[in-house]
N, C-alpha and C positions, 0 to 999 in steps of 0.2 A: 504494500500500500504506500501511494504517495507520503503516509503519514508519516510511516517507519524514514524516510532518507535524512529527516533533522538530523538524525542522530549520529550518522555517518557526515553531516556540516558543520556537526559543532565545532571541531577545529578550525574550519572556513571562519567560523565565525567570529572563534576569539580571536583567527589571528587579525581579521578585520575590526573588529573592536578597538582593539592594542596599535593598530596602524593607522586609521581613521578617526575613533572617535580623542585617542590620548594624545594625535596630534594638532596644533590650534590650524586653524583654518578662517576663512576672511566672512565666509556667509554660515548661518547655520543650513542647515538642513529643514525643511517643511515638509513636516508630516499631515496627513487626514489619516485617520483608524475610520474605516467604513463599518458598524458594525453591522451585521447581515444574517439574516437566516434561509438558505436554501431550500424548502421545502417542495420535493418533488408531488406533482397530480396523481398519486397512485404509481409504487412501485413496488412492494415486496407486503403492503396490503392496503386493503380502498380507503379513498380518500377519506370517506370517513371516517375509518381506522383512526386515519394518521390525523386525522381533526381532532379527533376525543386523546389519540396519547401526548399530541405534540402542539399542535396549532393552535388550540384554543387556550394553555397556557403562554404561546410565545408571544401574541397579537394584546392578551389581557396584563399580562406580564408589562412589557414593553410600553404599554400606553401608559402604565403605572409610573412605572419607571420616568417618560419622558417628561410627566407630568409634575411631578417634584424635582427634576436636576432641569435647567435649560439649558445647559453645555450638554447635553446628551442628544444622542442623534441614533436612526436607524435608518434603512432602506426595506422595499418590500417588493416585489417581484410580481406574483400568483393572485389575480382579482377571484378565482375562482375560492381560495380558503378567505379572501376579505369578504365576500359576497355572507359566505355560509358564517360565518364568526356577527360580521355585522347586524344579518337579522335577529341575533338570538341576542344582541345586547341590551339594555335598558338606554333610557333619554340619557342619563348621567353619564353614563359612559362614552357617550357615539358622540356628546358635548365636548369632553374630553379630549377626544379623538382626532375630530372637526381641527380642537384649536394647535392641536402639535402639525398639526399639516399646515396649520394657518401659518404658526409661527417659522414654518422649513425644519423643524426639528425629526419628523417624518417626511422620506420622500420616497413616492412610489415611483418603482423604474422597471423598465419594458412594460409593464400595469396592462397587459396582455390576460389572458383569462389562465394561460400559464405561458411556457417555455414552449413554441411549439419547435417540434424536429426539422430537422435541415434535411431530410431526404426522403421524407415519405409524403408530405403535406405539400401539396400543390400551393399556388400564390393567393390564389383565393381564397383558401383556408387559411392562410394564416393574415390577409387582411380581416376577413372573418373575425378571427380570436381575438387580435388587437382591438377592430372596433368594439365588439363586444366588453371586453373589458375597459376599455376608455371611456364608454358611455356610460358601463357601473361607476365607477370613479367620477364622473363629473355630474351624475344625476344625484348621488347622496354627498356630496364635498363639496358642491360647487362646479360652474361652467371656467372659473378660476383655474381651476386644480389641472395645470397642464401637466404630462407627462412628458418629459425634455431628453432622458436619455433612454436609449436601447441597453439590455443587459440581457447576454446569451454566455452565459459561464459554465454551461458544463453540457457540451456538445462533441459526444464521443466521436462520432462520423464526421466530423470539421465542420466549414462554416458554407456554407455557398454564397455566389455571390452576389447572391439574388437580394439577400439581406440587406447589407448597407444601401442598394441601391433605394429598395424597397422602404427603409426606417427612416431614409432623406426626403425623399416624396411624401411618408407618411407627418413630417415636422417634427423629427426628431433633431436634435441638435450636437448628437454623436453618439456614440457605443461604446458598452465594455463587453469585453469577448474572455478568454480564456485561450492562452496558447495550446494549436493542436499543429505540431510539424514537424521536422525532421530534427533529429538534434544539430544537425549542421548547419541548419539555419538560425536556428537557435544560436547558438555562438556566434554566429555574423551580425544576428541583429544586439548579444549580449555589446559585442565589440561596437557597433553603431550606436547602441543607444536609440536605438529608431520600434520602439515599444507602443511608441506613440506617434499617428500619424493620419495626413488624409488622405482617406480611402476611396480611390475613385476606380468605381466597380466595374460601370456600365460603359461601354465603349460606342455607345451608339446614341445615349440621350443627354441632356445638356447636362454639363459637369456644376454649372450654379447647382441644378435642382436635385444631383445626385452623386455632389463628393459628399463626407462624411467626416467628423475628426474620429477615431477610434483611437482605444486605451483601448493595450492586449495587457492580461497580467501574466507576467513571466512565469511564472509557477502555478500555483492550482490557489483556488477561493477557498482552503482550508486551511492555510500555509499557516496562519498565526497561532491556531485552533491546535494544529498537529505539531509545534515547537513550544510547547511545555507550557500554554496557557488556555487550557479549556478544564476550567473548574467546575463544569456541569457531570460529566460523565464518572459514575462510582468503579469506586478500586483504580484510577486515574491520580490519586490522591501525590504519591511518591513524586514519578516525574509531571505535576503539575500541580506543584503546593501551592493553597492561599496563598496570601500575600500577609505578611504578619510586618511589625516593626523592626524585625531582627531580617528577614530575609528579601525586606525589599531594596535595596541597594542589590544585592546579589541580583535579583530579577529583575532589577531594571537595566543594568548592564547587558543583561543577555537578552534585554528584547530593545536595547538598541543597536545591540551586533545584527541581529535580525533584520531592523529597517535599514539600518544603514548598507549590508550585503543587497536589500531590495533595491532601495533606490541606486545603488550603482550603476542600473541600465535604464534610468533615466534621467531623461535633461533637464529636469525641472523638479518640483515638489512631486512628494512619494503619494500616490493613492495606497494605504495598504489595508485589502478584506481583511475584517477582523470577523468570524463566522463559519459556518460549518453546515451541512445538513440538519436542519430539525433544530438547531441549535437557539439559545437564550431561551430553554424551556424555563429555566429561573432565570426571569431576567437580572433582579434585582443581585443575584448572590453573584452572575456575570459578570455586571457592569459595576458592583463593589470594588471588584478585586479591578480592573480593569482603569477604574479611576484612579485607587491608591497609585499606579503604576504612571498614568497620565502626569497627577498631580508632582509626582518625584521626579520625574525627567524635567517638567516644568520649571521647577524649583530649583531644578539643579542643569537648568539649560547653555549655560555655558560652561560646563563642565563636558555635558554630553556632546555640544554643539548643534544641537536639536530642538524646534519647537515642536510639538504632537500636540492635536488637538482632535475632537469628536468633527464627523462632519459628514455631508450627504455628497450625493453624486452631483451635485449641480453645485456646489461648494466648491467642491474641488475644480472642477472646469472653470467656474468664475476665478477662484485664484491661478488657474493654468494660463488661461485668455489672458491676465492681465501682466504678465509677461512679458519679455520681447525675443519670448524665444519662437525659433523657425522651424516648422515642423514639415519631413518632407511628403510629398504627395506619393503615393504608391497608386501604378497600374494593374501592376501584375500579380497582384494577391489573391491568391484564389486556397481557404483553406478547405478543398475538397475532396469527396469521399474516396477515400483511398492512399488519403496521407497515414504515416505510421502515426501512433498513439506511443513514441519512446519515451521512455524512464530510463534514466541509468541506475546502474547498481543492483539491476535483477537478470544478471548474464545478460544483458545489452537484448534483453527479449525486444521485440519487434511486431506490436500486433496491428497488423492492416486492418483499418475497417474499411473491407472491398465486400461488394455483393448487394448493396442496401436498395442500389438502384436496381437492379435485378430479379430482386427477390421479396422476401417479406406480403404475400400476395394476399392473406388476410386482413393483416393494417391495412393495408393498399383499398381495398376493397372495403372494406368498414369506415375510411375515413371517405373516399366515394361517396358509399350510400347516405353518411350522415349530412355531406354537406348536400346532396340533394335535396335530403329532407328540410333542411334550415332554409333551403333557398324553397320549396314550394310552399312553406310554412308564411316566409317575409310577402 
């Protein structure tokens, strides 16, 4: 598992710590912690499964939470678990709710009905899914409550390139994706620093109405979660201790080796996922431990050379835009099915996800029939 390779970085890390952060330098470093929960539409049991064990603590949790810290920030992904959480809440709550979105402390991105797939779902399904959830979103929040960034973070089959062109047209105002590609590319773009860029998809319709800015994250949306700070998960206790008076200096250290190795492949301030699958079931015990950490880098930012701050997706792009830095334009990005899915450090295995087009003829067929049905329904 992606999770397991920290521990084979830890030396990356300290020696990065010990090189970077113990030597003075002219600018600090600018962090955002995005914190986030991934929750997939039905996967290993139905959604409403995963409502009643996961969602409707992490949605209730989280509004609590934003609701007494205003430095605290989340992101939210899947209209289809806000649809089903929303109806079942009281006036107090949805009040609540209403005003953490008002104030930016919540911001919903992709706000799609979920994640849909890059290779089985036609374009009309996935305008479909998008309208669909934008219009839940702006019917109970407001005709205010714009959805401004694209987020597609965990797309085993890669990316097509139908997307960026598709979330430019649709007014999206960039993307965040998840690296899916060879590791040799990987290293060229580690060496470039080009993580971040615009994405100009379509070769054939006007480049105003369909470049892109995208943010790829170099590593995977669990990176922070699976390097020894996810204090939700039991018997996790050893390698991902609270955070106490005695050993927060030690962990603060090691989770500014963390961002600072991050942001080395980019040219600007760090986005870094803070989140996981299913993850902030307790909010509050999360974003405790999370804070003490924040609050200690803060305190001690010229020491680290580091500001860190909570912050949404549209946060961070506003501090990126106001910059003067030059982001290059990409033609030829295509991260499509049949790019390898490489890890290193598990015998340089190599798994092609080849066949998607091909094959899979019941999805294929089920997601057909359904969008007939919705289109003879409208």
């Amino acid at each position: 598992k992606e999770e397991g390779i920290s521990r084979n970085n830890y030396c990356v890390f300290t020696t990065l710590f010990f090189v970077l952060v113990m030597t003075p330098a002219s600018a600090k470093t600018d962090v955002w912690l995005i914190p986030h929960s991934h929750c997939d539409a039905g996967w290993l049991v139905t959604y409403e499964q995963y409502y009643q064990m996961y969602v409707d603590n992490i949605l209730t949790g989280v509004t609590q939470v934003l609701s007494e810290d205003p430095t605290a920030r989340f992101v939210w992904a899947e209209t289809i678990w806000f649809q089903i959480w929303w109806d079942r809440q009281n006036d107090g709550t949805k009040a609540k709710f209403r005003k953490i979105v008002k104030n930016g402390q919540l911001e919903f991105v992709g706000g799609g009905w979920t994640m849909n797939d890059e290779t089985l779902a036609t374009y009309n399904d996935v305008i479909d899914m998008v309208t669909t959830g934008h219009q839940f979103i702006q019917k109970h929040l407001g005709n205010d409550t714009r959805v401004r960034y694209g987020w597609q973070i965990d797309m085993f089959s890669g990316y097509s390139r139908a997307t960026p062109s598709m979330w430019a047209l649709m007014g999206y105002d960039g993307m965040v994706l998840r690296y899916e590609g060879d590791l040799w590319l990987r290293d060229q773009w580690n060496q470039e620093k080009s993580y971040e860029f615009v994405w100009r998809a379509s070769e054939s319709l006007p480049h105003d109405q369909t470049d892109i800015m995208a943010h790829v994250i170099q590593g995977n949306y669990c990176d922070l979660y699976g390097s020894g700070f996810d204090w939700e998960t039991p018997g996790k206790e050893s390698t991902n201790p609270p955070i106490t008076p005695e050993n927060v200096d030690n962990r603060s250290r090691y989770l500014v080796a963390k961002l600072i190795a991050m942001a080395s492949v980019y040219r600007g301030p760090l986005m870094a996922l803070w989140g996981c699958d299913f993850r902030f079931n307790n909010a509050s015990w999360q974003f405790g431990n999370m804070s003490l950490l924040v609050n200690y880098i803060n305190a001690n930012s010229d020491r680290f050379n580091l500001n860190v701050r909570y912050g949404t997706v549209s946060e961070y792009f506003d501090a990126l835009h106001s910059t003067e830095i030059k982001f290059p334009i990409k033609t030829n990005v295509d991260f499509s099915v049949g790019w390898p899915h490489d890890i290193r450090g598990y015998n340089e295995t190599v798994q092609y996800q080849t066949g998607a087009l091909t094959s899979r003829p019941n999805y294929k067929g089920a997601i057909r029939e359904t969008d007939h049905l919705l289109r003879c329904a409208e």
